[in-house]
C-alpha positions as CSV (number, residue, x, y, z in Angstrom):
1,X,12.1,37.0,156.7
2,X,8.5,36.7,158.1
3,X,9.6,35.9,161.5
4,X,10.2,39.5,162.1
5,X,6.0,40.2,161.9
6,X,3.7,39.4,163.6
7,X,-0.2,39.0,163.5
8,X,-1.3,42.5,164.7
9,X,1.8,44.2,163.5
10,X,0.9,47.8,162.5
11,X,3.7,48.8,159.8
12,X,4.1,51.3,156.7
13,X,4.8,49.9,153.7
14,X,5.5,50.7,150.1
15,X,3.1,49.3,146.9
16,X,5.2,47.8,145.4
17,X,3.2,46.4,142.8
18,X,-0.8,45.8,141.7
19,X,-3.2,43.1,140.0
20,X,-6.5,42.9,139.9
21,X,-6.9,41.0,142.9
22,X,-4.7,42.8,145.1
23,X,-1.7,45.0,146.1
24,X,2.1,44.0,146.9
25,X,3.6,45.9,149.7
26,X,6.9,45.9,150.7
27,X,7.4,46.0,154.5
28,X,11.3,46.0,154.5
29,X,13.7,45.2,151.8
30,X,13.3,41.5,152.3
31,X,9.7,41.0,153.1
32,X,6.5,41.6,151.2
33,X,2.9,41.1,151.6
34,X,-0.8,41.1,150.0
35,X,-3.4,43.7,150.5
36,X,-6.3,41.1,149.0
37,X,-8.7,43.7,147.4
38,X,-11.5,43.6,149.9
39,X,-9.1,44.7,152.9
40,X,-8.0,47.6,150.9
41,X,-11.1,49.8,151.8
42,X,-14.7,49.8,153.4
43,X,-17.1,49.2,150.5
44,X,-16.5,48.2,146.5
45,X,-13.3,48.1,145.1
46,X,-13.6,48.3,141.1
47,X,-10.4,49.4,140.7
48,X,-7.6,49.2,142.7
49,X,-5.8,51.8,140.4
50,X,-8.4,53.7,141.9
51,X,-7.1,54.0,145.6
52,X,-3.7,53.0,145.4
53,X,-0.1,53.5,142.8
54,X,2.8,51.9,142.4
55,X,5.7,53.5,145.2
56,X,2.7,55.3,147.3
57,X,3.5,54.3,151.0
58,X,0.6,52.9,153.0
59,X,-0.2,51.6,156.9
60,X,-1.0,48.5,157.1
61,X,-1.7,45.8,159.4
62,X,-0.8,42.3,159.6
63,X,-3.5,40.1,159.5
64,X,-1.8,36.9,158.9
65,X,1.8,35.1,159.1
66,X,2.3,32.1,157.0
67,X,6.0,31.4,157.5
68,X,5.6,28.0,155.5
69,X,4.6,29.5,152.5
70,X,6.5,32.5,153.5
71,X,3.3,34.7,152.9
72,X,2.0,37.6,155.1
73,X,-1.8,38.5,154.8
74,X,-2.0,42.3,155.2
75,X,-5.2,44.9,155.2
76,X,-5.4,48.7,155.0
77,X,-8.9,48.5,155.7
78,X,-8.5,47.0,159.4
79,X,-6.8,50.6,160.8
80,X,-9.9,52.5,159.1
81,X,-13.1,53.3,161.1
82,X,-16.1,51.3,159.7
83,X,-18.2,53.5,158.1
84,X,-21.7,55.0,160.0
85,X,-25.1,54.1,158.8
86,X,-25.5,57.3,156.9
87,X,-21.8,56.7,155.2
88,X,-23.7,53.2,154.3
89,X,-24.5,53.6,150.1
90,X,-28.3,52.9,149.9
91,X,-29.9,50.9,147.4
92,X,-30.9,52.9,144.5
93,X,-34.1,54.5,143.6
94,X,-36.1,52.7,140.7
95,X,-34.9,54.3,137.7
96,X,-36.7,56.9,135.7
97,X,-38.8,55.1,133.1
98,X,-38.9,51.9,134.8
99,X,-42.6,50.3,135.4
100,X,-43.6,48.7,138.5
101,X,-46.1,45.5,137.8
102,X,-49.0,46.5,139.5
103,X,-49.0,49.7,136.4
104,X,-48.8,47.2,133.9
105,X,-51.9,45.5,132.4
106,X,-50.9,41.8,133.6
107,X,-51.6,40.3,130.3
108,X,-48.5,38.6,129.3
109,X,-47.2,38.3,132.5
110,X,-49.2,35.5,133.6
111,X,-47.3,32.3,135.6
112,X,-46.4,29.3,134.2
113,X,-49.1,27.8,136.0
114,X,-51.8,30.1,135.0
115,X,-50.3,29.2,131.4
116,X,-50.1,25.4,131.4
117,X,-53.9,24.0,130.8
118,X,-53.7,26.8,127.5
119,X,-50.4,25.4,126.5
120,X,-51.9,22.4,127.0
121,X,-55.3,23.0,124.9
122,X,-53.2,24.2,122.2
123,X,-50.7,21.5,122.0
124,X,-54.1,19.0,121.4
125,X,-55.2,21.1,118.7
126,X,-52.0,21.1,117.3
127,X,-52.1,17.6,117.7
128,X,-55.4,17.3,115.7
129,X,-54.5,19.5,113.2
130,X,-51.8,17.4,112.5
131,X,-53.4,14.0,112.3
């Protein structure tokens, strides 16, 4: 079953089938394996729906042979180039509307311990007011 792959292996496949964590492939008519989500593509995966379908037929390689557990560890990602620096999503721009701190009058956004000795002051008062 598994003995016929090996780590390395570069084979084409079938999906076979899809969950949210991963696709099956079939890599003969006895043997499948898992495409874990993250070795399905360079970058986020949301939806694996998305990039791959049920009977599409993909090249894969073999990451890993487990022939106790009969399981085989594959990736699609491994035969891709790794995206360039300019491929590379960059962060995003602050959104439109947003404030930066140094705009904002700072009252209100004082630390806790620029807070404390007033917390404390009014927790005597309270105290007082009390008695």
């Amino acid at each position: 079953m598994t003995a016929n792959y090996n780590q390395g292996d570069i084979v084409t496949g079938k999906v076979t089938g899809i969950q949210p964590y991963g696709a099956f492939i079939a890599l003969d008519q006895d043997t499948q394996g898992l495409v874990h989500i993250s070795e399905i593509k360079h970058g986020f995966v949301k939806d694996i729906h998305e990039v791959l379908s049920i009977g599409e037929e993909v090249k894969v390689k073999v990451l890993q042979v487990n022939e106790d557990e009969g399981k085989i560890s594959l990736s699609i990602r491994a035969l891709e180039d790794a995206p360039s620096a300019e491929e590379v999503k960059r962060p995003r721009s602050r959104r439109q509307g947003s404030v930066r701190l140094e705009d904002v009058d700072r009252e209100g956004f004082n630390t806790l311990k620029d807070k404390l000795q007033e917390w404390i002051e009014q927790s005597e008062r309270d105290d007082l007011i009390k008695k």
